[in-house]
C-alpha positions, 0 to 999 in steps of 0.5 A, spaced: 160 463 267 155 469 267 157 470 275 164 472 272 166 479 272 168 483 266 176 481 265 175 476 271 179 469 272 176 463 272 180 457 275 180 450 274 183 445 279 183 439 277 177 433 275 176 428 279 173 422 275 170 421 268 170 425 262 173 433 262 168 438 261 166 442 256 164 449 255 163 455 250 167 459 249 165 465 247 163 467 253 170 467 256 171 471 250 166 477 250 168 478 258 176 479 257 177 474 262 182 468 264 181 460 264 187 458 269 188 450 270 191 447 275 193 441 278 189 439 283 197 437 288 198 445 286 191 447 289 192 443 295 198 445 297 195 453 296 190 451 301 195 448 306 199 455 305 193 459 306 191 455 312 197 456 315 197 464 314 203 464 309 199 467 303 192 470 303 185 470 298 184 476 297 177 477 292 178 484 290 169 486 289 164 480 289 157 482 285 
C-alpha cells in the first residue's frame, strides 16, 4: 500500500485459494485511492486483448 500514489487505484484480480485477505483501510482512505475487484476470467480476458494489441496498459507515472 505505501507504493501507491495519492488518488491511485489499486486492483484486485481474484484469490486463488484460502481465506480472503485483509487489510486497513485507512490507508486507502488517507490517499484518496480506488480498490477495484475483479474477477480473475475478467483479467485473463484483458491480458489476452492486451497481448494481442486490442487495448494498451498505460501506467501514467510510476514512483
Amino acid at each position: 500500500m505505501r507504493c501507491l500514489a495519492w488518488n491511485g487505484r489499486l486492483l484486485i484480480a481474484g484469490f486463488a485459494a484460502g481465506s480472503i485477505p485483509s487489510h486497513a483501510a485507512n490507508r486507502v482512505l488517507l490517499k484518496g485511492a480506488s480498490v477495484i475487484g475483479v474477477r480473475a476470467e475478467a483479467m485473463r480476458r484483458l491480458a489476452d486483448r492486451q497481448a494481442i494489441g486490442r487495448i494498451a496498459i498505460h501506467v501514467d507515472t510510476t514512483q
